[in-house]
C-alpha positions as CSV (number, residue, x, y, z in Angstrom):
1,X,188.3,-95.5,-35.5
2,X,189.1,-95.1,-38.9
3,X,186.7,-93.5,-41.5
4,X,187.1,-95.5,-44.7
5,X,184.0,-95.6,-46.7
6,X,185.1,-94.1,-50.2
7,X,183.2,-90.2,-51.5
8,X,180.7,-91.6,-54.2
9,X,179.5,-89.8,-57.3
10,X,175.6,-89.2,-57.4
11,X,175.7,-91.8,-60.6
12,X,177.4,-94.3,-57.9
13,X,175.0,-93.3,-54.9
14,X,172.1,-94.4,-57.3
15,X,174.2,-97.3,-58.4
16,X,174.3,-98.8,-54.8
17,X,170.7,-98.2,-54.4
18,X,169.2,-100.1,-56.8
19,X,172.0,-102.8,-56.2
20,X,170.3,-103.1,-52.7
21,X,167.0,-103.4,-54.5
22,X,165.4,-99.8,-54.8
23,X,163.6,-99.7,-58.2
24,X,164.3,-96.4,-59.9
25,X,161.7,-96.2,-63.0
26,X,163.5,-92.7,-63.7
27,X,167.1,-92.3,-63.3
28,X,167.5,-88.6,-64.8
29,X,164.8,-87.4,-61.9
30,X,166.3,-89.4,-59.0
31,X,169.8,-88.3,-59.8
32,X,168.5,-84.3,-59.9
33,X,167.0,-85.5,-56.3
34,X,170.3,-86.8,-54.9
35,X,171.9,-83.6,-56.0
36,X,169.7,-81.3,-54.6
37,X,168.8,-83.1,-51.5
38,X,171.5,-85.4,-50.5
39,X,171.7,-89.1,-50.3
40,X,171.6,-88.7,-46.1
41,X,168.8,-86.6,-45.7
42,X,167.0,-89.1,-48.0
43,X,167.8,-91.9,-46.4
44,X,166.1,-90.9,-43.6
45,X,162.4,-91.4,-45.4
46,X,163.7,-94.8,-47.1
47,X,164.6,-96.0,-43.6
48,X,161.0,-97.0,-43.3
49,X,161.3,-99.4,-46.1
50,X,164.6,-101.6,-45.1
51,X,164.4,-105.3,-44.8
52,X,164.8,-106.3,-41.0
53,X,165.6,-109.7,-40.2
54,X,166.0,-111.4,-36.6
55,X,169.5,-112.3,-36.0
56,X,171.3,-114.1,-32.9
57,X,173.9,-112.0,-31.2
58,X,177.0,-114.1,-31.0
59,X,177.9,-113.2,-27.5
60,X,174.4,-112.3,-25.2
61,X,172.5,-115.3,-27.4
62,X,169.8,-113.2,-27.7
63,X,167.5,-112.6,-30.9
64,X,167.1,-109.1,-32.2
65,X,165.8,-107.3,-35.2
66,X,168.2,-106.3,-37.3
67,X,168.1,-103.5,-40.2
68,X,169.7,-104.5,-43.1
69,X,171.0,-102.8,-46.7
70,X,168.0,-104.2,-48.6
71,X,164.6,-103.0,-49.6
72,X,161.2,-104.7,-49.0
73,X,160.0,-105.9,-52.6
74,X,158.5,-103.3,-54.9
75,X,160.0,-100.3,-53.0
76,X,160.7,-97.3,-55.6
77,X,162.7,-94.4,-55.5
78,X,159.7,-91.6,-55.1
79,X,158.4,-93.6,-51.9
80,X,161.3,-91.8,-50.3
81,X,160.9,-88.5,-52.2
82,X,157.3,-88.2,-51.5
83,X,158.0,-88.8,-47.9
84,X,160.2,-86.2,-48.0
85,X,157.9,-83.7,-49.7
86,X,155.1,-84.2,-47.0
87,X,157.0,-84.0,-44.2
88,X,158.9,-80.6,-45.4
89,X,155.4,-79.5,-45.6
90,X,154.3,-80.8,-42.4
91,X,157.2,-78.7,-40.7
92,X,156.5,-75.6,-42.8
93,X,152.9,-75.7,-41.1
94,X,154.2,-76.6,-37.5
95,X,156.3,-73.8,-37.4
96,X,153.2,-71.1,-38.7
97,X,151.6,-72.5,-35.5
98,X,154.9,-72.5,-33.3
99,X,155.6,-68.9,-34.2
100,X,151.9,-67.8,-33.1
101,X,152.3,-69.7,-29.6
102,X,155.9,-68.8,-28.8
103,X,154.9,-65.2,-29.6
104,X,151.6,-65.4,-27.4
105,X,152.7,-66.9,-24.5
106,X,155.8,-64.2,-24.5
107,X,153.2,-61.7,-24.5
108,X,151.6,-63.8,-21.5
109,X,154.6,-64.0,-19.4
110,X,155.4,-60.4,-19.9
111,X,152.4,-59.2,-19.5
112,X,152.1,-61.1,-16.1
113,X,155.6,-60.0,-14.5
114,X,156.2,-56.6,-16.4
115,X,152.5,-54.9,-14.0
116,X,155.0,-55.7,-11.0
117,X,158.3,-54.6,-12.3
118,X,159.6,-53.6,-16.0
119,X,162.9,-55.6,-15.1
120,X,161.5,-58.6,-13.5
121,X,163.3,-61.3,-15.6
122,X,166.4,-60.2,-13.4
123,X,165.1,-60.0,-9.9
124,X,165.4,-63.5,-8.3
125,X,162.7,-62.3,-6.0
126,X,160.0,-63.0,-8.6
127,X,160.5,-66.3,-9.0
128,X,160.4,-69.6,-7.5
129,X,162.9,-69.8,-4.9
130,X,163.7,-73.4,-5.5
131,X,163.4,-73.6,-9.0
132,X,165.6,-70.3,-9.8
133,X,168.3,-71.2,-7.2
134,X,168.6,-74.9,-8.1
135,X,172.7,-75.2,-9.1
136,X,173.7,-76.6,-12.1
137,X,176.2,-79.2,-10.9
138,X,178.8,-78.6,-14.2
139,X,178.4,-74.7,-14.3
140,X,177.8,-74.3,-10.8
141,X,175.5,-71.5,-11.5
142,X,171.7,-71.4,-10.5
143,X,169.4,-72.1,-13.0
144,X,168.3,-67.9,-13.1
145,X,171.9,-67.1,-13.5
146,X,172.3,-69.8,-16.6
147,X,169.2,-68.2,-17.7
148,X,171.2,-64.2,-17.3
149,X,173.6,-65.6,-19.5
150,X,171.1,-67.2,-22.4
151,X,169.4,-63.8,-22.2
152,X,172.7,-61.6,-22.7
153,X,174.0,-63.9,-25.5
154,X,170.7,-63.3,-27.7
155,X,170.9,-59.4,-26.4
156,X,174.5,-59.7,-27.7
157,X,173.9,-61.5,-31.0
158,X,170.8,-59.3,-32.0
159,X,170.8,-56.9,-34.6
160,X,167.4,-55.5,-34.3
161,X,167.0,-51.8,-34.4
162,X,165.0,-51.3,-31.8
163,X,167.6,-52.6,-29.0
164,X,170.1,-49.9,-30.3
165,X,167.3,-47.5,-29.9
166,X,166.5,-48.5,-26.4
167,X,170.1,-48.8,-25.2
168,X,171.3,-46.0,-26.7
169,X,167.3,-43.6,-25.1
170,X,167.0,-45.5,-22.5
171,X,169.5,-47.2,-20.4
172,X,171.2,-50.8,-20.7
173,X,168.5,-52.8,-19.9
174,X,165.2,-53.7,-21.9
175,X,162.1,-53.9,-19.8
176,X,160.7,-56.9,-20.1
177,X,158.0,-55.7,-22.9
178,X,161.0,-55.4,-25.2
179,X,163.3,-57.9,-23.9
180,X,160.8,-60.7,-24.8
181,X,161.4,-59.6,-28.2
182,X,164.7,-61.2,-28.2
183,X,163.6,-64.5,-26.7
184,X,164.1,-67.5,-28.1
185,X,161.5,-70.7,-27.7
186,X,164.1,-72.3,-25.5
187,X,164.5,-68.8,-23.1
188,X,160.4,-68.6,-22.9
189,X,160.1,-72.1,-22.0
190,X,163.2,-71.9,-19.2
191,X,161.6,-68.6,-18.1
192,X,158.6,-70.3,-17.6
193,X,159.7,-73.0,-15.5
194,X,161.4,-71.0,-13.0
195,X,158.2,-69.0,-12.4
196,X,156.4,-68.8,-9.0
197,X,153.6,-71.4,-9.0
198,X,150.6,-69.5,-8.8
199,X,152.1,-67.1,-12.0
200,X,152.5,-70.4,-13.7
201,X,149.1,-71.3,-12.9
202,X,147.5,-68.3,-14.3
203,X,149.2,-68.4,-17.7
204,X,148.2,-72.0,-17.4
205,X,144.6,-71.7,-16.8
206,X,144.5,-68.7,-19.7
207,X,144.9,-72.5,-21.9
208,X,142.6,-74.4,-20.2
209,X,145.3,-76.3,-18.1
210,X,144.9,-76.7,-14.6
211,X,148.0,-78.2,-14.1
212,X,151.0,-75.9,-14.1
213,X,153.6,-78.6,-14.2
214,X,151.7,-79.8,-17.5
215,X,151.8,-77.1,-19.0
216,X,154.9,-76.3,-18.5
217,X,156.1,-80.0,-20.2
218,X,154.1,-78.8,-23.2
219,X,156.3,-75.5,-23.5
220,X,159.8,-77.8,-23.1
221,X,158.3,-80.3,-25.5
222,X,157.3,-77.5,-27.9
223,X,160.8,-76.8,-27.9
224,X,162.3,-79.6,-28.9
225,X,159.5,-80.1,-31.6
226,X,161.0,-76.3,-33.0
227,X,164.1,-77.5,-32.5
228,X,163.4,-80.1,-34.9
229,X,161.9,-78.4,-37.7
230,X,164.1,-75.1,-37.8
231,X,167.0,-77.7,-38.2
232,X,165.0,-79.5,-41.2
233,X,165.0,-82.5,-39.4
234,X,162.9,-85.6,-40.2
235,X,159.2,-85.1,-38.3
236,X,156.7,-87.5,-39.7
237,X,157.7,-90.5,-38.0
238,X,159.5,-89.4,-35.3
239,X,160.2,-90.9,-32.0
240,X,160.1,-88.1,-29.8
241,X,162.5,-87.9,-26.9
242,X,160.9,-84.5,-24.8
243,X,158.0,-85.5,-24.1
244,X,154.9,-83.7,-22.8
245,X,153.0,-85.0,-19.7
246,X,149.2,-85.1,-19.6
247,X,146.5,-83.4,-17.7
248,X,144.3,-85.9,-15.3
249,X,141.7,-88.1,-17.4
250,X,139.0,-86.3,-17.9
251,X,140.3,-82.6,-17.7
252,X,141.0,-82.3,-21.3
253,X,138.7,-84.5,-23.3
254,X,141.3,-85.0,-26.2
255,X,143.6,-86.2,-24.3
256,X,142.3,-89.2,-22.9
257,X,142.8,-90.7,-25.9
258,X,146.5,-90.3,-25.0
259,X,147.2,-91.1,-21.8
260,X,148.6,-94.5,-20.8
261,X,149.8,-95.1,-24.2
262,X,153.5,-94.6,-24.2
263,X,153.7,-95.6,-27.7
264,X,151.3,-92.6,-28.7
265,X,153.0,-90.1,-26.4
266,X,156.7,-90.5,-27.8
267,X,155.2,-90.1,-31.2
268,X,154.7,-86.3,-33.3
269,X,151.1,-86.2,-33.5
270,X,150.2,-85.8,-30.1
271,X,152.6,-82.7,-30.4
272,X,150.5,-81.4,-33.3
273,X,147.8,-81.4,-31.1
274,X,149.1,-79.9,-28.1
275,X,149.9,-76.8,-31.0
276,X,146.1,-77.2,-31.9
277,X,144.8,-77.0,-28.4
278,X,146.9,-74.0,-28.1
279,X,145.8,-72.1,-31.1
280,X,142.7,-72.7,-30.8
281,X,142.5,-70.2,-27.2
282,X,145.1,-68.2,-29.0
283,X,143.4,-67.1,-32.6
284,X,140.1,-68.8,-32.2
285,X,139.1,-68.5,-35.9
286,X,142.0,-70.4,-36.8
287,X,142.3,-72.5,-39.7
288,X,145.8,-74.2,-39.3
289,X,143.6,-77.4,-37.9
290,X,141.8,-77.7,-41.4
291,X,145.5,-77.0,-43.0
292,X,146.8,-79.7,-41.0
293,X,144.0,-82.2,-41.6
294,X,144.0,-81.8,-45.5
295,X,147.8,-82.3,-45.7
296,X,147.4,-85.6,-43.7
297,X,144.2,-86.6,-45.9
298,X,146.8,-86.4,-48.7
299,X,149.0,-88.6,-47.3
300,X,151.2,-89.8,-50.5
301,X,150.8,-93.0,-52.7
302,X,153.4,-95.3,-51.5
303,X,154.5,-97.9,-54.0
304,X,156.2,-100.6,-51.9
305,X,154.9,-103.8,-49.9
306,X,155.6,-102.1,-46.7
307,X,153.0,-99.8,-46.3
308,X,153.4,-96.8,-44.0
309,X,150.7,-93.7,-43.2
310,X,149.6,-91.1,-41.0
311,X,149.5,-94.0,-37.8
312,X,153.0,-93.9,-37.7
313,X,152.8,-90.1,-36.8
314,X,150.6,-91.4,-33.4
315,X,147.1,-90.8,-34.7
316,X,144.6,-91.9,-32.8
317,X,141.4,-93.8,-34.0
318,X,138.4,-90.8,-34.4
319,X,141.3,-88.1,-34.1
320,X,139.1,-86.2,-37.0
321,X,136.1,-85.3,-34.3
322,X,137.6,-83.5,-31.9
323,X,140.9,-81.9,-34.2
């Protein structure tokens, strides 16, 4: 296929916005906004506000909802701006509270295999036979060996200090107390997985999870949320495609208000408060919670006739009691 949609000037970009009906009470400001932000990344928070109309495709018969180039009445430029501005926010505060966990549960992990040996990330032995053997059916390497090579890229691609110090004192390889230092979300989370059950279950329990093979989901699906918002992408209103499973009814008091809802589940929030639940064990005098509420309290003013808010995110009705 051929590309053939024209490079636009920011005066044009604006030009084809309000042509689709986007009121722009302030042209000088929305301009300074295109430049600075982009007209792509923007469009991403006036999605929300597109006109959708049910159509007939021509060849199944079938109705669907279509999106098309126009904006529900009253829509104005700073809808999408102020979007924008709460979500960067939003992910500013995830990642405070990503960083705490992913640095925790290394600890955790480390703590757990280093008593046994200083180089257990490399023996096979001290992991889950099935798990660390399974063969990856493109590479044709077991998941522990995929893991080898994850480890040596980030070994290879540091530039820390203290691994030339302990290379050049102490031998190739880090023990595992220093190693973790290089880790990555993505490594933890892997590592994690391949563990022998009843190390899984310890870490877990540490969380108030009695289910290993939850917890674990919640690492993955951690993840994927820091994947998101190291990359700047769009959080609010989500749909999220890792996501987490959920403890038994009852286990977890929070999260009954979760389960069986698969529109909740694939939606950011209940990722927010997996982060909370983990904090909470983690730095018990924490205050990220009350950060997070007040942000959402101050959800913007949105000007057009399609209304949007903090449900969209997968907030659940009394979320405020227990958060």
């Amino acid at each position: 296929m051929v590309y053939e949609r024209p490079w636009k000037t920011y005066a044009e970009q604006l030009e084809i916005l309000e042509s689709r009906g986007l009121k722009v009470t302030d042209k000088p400001a929305a301009l300074s906004y295109l430049e600075r932000i982009g007209f792509y990344r923007l469009s991403a928070y006036w999605h929300p506000f597109r006109v959708f109309e049910i159509q007939q495709d021509p060849e199944t018969k079938k109705l669907e909802s279509v999106r098309t180039d126009k904006f529900v009445e009253n829509t104005q430029f700073p809808d999408a701006v102020e979007l924008y501005l709460f979500d960067k926010k939003l992910r500013l505060l995830v990642m405070d509270a990503l960083e705490r966990i992913e640095v925790a549960i290394r600890v955790d992990v480390a703590y757990l295999l280093g008593q046994r040996d200083a180089f257990a990330y490399k023996d096979l032995s001290q992991f889950h036979p099935t798990f660390a053997t399974r063969i990856d059916r493109f590479t044709k390497n077991t998941a522990h060996q995929q893991w080898l090579q994850k480890y040596a890229g980030l070994l290879q691609r540091s530039k820390e200090d203290f691994v030339k110090h302990y290379r050049q004192n102490h031998g190739t390889d880090l023990p595992i107390w220093v190693a973790l230092e290089i880790w990555d979300f993505g490594a933890l989370s892997q590592l994690f997985s391949m563990m022998k059950v009843p190390d899984q279950q310890v870490i877990a329990k540490k969380y108030g999870i009695t289910d290993f093979k939850v917890f674990s989901s919640w690492l993955r699906s951690l993840n994927y949320l820091r994947n998101l918002v190291a990359h700047h992408s769009r959080l609010w209103n989500r749909n999220i495609i890792d996501q987490p499973k959920l403890p038994a009814k009852e286990q977890i008091p929070w999260c009954d208000g979760f389960i069986g809802k698969a529109d909740l589940v694939a939606r950011p929030f209940l990722l927010l408060a997996i982060a909370n639940h983990l904090l909470k064990v983690i730095c018990p005098e924490t205050e990220w919670n009350q950060r997070v509420k007040t942000h959402l309290d101050e959800f913007p003013q949105i000007y057009s006739d399609k209304q949007v808010g903090i449900t969209d995110m997968g907030t659940i009705e009394g979320w405020e009691s227990w958060w």
